[in-house]
C-alpha positions in Angstrom: 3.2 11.8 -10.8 1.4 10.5 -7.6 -1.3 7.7 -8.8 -3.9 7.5 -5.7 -7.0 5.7 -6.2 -9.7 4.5 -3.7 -12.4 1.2 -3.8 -15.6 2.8 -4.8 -18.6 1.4 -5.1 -19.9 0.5 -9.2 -23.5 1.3 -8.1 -25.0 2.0 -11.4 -22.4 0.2 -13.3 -18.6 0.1 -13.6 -18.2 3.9 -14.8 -20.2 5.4 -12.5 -17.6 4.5 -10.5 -15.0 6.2 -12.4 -17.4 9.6 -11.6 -17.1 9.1 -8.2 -13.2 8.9 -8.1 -13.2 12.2 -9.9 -15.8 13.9 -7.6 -12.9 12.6 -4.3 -9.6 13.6 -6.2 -8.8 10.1 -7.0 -6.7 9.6 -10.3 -6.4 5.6 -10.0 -9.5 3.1 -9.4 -10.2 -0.2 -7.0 -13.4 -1.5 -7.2 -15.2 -5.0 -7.2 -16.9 -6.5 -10.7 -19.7 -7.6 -9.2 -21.6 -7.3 -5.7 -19.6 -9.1 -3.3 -22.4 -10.3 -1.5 -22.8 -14.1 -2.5 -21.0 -15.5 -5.4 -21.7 -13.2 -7.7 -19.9 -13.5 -11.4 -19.1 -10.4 -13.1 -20.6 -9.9 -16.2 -21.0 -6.2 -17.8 -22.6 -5.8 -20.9 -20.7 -4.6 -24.4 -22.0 -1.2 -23.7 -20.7 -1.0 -20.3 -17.6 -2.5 -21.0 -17.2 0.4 -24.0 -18.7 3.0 -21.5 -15.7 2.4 -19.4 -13.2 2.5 -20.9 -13.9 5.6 -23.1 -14.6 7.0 -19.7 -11.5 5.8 -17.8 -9.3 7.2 -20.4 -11.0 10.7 -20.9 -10.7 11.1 -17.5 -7.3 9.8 -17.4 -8.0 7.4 -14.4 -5.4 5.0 -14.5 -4.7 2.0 -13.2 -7.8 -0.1 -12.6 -8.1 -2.9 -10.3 -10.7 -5.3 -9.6 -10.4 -6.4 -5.8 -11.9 -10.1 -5.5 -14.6 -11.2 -3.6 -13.8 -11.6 0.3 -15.6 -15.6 -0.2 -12.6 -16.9 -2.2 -10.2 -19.1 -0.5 -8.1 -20.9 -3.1 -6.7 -23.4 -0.1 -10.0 -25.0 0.0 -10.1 -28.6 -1.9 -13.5 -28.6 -1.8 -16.7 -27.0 -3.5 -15.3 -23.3 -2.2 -11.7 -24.2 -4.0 -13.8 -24.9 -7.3 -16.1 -21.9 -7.4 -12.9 -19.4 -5.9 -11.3 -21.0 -9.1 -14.1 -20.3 -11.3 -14.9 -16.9 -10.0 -11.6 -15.4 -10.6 -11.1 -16.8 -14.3 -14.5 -15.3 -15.0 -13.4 -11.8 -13.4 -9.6 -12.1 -15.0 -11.5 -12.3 -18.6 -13.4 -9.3 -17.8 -10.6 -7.6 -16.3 -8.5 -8.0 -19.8 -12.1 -6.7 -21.9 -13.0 -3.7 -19.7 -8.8 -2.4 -20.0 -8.8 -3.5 -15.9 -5.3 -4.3 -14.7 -5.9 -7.6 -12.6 -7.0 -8.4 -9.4 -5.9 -7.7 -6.1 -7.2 -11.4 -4.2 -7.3 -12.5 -0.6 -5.5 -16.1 -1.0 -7.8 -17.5 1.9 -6.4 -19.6 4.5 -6.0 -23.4 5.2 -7.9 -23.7 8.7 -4.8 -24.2 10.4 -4.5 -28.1 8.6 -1.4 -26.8 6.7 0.0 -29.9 5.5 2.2 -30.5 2.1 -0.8 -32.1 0.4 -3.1 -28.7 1.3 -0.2 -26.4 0.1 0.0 -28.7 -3.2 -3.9 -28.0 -3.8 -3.4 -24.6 -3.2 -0.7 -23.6 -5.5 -2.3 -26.2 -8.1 -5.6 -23.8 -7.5 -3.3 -20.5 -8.3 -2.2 -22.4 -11.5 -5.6 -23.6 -12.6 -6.3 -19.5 -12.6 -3.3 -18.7 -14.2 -3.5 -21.3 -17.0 -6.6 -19.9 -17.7 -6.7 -16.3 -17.9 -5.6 -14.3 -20.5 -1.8 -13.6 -20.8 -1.8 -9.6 -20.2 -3.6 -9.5 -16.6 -2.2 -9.9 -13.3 -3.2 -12.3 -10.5 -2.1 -9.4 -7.8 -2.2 -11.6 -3.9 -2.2 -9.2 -1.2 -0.7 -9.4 2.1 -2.7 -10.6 5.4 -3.3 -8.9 9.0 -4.6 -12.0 11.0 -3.7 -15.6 10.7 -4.5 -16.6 6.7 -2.1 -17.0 3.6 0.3 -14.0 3.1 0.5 -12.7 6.8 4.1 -13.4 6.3 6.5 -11.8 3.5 8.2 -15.1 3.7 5.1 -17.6 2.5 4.6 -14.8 0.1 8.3 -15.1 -1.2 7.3 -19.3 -1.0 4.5 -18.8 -3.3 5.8 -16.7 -6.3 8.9 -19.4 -6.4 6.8 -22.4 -6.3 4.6 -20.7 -9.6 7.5 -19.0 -11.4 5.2 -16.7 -13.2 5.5 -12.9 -14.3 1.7 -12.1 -14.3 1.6 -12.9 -10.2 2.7 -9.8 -8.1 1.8 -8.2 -4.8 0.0 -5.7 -3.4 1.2 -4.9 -0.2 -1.6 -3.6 2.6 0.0 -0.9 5.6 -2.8 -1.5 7.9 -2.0 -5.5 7.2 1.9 -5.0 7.3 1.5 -3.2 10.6 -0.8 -5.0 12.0 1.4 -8.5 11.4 4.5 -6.9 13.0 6.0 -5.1 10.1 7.4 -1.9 11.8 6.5 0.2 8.6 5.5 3.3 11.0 9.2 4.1 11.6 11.6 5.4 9.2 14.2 2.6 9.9 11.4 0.0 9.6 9.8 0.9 6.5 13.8 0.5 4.9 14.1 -2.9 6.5 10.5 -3.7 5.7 11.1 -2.8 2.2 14.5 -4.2 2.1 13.4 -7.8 3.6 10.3 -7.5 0.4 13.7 -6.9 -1.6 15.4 -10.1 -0.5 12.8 -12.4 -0.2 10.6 -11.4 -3.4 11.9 -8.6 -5.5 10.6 -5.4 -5.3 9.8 -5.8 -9.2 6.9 -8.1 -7.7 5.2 -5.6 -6.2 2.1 -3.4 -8.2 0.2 -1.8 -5.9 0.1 -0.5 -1.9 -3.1 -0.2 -0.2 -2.9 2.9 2.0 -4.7 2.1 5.4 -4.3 3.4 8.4 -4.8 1.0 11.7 -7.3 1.0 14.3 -5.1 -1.6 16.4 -1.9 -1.3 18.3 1.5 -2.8 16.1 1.4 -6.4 15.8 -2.3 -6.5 16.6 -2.7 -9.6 13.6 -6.3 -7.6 13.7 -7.4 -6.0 10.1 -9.1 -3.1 11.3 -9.0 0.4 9.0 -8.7 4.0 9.9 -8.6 7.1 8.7 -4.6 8.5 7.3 -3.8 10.0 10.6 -5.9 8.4 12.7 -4.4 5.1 13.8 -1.5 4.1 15.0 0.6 4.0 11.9 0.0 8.3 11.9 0.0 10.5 9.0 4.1 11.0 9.1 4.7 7.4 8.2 2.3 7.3 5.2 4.6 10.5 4.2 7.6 8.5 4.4 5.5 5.6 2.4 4.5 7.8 -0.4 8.0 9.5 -0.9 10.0 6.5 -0.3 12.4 6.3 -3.8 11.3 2.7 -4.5 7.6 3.3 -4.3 6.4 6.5 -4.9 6.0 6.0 -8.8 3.3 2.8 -7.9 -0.2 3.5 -7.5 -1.5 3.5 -4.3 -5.6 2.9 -3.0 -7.0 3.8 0.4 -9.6 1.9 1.8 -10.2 3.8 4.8 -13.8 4.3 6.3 -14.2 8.0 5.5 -14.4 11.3 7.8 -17.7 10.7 7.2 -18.1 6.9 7.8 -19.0 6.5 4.1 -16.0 5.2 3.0 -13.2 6.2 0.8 -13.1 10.2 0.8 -11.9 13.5 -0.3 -10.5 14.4 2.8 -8.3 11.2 3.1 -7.3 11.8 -0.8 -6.1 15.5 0.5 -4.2 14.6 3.4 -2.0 12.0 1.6 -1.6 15.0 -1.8 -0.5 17.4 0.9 1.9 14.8 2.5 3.3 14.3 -1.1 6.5 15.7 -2.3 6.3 16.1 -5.7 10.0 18.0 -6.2 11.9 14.4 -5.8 
């Protein structure tokens, strides 16, 4: 069964969200737990939490991810380090109360002063959070466009070996992949694409695809959404995406600006449901 979700907006609180994924013909949920405008903690309320989650399963919305705020970068070893620390032990609590899978997190970047002692801070910052959180939600680091952590599959593969543990896993982005060089619009690319994820990192590793199409030529390193079909990656590829054997039983989100320019829509829902082979 095709899981395909959108980030919606929790205006209202956390299910209202859940509402609006049923209104675009979303069966799957991304959305933030708390404004991402400033360092904001989440913190719902028991009724909310309850609200939720009675919600989520009635409507049979599954899974739910929190995406983290865009401030954290875990390679700072300053005041940012701490609070990007903080902030995503706080949201990986909540995460495991409101029945929220984990969160999908930008890793940050390290200013171009990559040195061994950075990288140390960095992974010791990842472990912190992990250490901390409780043992049955993920710590899900997604893949970058421009020139932070995670642009290559290969600092990715780095990563999950240096913290040997089963709660981190991927979510890989197709406007990010395409955009770092990653010829995922081709048939032939997607395999080898997939196949090098394979290699370096196991495919096991990987929980969730963010389906965005790219406003910027291949290799652009810039992380610019579009509409399915109306970038460069084109809708034939993101048919190729959603069918391919080794991912079309994970759930996939779009994040795409809407027909409408008010984000996440129906229309983008449809187009990927009608590219969909359900027969496999």
């Amino acid at each position: 069964m095709l899981r395909i979700g959108a980030h919606l907006s929790i205006a209202g609180g956390y299910s209202q969200a859940l509402t609006r994924a049923v209104k675009i013909g979303a069966n799957a949920l991304q959305i933030f737990s708390a404004s991402p405008r400033g360092w904001n903690f989440a913190n719902p309320t028991e009724t909310e939490i309850e609200r939720f989650k009675e919600k989520a399963k009635e409507l049979d919305i599954k899974p739910v991810y929190f995406h983290a705020s865009y401030l954290i970068n875990l390679a700072n070893t300053e005041r940012i380090g701490e609070t990007s620390k903080k902030m995503l032990i706080n949201e990986l609590r909540v995460a495991q109360k409101v029945g929220v899978v984990g969160s999908i997190i930008h890793l940050g970047s390290f200013k171009g002063n990559k040195t061994d002692d950075a990288y140390k801070s960095f992974i010791k910052n990842i472990s912190d959070v992990l250490e901390n959180i409780p043992s049955d939600v993920l710590f899900i680091a997604e893949n970058s466009a421009v020139n932070k952590i995670g642009k290559e599959l290969n600092e990715l593969a780095q990563i999950v070996t240096d913290l040997k543990d089963e709660r981190l896993k991927i979510c890989l982005d197709t406007c990010h992949l395409f955009a770092a060089g990653y010829p995922i619009h081709t048939k032939e690319g997607l395999e080898e694409t997939l196949n090098e994820f394979d290699k370096l990192i196991g495919l096991d590793k990987l929980e969730v695809v963010h389906l965005n199409d790219s406003r910027d030529v291949f290799g652009s390193t810039r992380d610019r959404h579009a509409n399915i079909g109306q970038g460069y990656i084109r809708e034939e590829a993101f048919g190729n995406i959603i069918n391919h054997p080794q991912l079309r039983d994970l759930p996939f989100i779009i994040e795409t600006p809407g027909f409408q320019g008010g984000g996440p829509d129906k229309d983008n829902i449809q187009i990927l449901k009608n590219l969909y082979n359900s027969n496999h």
